[in-house]
C-alpha positions as CSV (number, residue, x, y, z in Angstrom):
1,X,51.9,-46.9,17.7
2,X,50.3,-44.3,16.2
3,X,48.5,-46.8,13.2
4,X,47.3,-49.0,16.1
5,X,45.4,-46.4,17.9
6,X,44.0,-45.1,15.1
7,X,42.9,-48.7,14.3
8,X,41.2,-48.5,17.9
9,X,39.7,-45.7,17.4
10,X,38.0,-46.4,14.2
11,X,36.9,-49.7,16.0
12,X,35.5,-48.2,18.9
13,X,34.0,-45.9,16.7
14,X,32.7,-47.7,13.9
15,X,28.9,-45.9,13.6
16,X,28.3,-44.9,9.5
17,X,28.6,-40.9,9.1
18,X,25.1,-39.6,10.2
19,X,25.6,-36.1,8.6
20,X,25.8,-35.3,4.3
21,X,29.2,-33.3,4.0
22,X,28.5,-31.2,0.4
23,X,31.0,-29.4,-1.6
24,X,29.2,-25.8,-2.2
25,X,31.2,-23.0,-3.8
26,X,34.6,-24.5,-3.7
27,X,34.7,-23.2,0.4
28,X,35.0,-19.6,-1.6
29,X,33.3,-16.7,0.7
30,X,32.2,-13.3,-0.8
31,X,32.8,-9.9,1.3
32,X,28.4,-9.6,1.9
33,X,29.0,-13.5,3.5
34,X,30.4,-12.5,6.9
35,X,28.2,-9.3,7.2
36,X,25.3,-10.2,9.2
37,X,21.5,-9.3,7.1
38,X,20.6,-6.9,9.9
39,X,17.6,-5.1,10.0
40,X,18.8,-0.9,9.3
41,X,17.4,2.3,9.1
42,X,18.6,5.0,6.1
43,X,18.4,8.7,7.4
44,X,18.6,10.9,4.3
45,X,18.7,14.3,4.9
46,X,17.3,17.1,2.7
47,X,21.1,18.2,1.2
48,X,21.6,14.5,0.3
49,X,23.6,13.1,3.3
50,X,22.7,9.4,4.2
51,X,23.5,8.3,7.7
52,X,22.6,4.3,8.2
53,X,21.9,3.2,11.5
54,X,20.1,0.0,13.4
55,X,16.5,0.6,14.5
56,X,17.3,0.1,18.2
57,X,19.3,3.5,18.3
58,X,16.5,5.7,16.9
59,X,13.6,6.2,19.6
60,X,10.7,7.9,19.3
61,X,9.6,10.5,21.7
62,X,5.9,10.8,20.7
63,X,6.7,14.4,22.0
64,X,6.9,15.9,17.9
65,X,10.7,15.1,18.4
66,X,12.7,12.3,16.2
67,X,14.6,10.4,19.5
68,X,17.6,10.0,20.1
69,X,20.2,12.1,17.9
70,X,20.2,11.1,14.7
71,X,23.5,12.8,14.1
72,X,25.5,16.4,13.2
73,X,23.4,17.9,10.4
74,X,24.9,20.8,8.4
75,X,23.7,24.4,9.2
76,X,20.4,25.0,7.3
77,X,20.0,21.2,7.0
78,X,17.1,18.7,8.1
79,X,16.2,14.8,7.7
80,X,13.7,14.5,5.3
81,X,13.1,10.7,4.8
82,X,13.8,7.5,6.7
83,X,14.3,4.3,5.1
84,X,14.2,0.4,6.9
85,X,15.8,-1.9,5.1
86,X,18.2,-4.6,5.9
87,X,21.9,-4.7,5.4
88,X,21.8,-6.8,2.2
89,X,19.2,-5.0,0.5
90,X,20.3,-2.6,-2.4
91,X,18.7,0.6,-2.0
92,X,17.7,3.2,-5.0
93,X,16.7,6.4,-4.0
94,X,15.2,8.8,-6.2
95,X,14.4,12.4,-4.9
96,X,13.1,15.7,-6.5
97,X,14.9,19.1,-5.5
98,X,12.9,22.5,-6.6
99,X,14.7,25.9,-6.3
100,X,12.0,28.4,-6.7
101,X,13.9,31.1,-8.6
102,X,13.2,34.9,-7.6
């Protein structure tokens, strides 16, 4: 029963394949595959903490403010730079710290 409707259906059915199936990567998916490449900002603050965020949570005020909360700083601790990149990209940061000595 079940090799005679299989028959039918292949007769009814009989069009070529219209798409290319392609063996890419032996079906093997990397960790980075499944994250989406979304567009983020970096918010580095001037004792070295990095808090990532997406651009649609970080408004600006155009009232000398930053937005919306960029997060908890640390006492005595500011953002100093703000970085949009996407989630894929690797970032490399280089930053120069001067104690002035009295």
């Amino acid at each position: 029963l079940i090799e005679q409707e299989a028959i039918e259906l292949k007769n009814r059915f009989s069009t070529p394949r219209l798409s290319m199936l392609e063996d890419a990567d032996s079906g093997q998916l990397d960790d980075i595959d499944i994250i989406p490449n979304d567009e983020m900002l970096l918010a580095i603050s001037e004792k070295g903490y990095v808090k990532r965020m997406k651009p649609n949570t970080f408004n600006l005020q155009n009232r000398g403010t930053i937005g919306k909360s960029v997060g908890k700083l640390r006492v005595n601790d500011a953002m100093s730079d703000f970085i949009v990149c996407r989630a894929h990209d690797h970032v490399l940061y280089f930053s120069l710290v001067f104690t002035l000595i009295k």
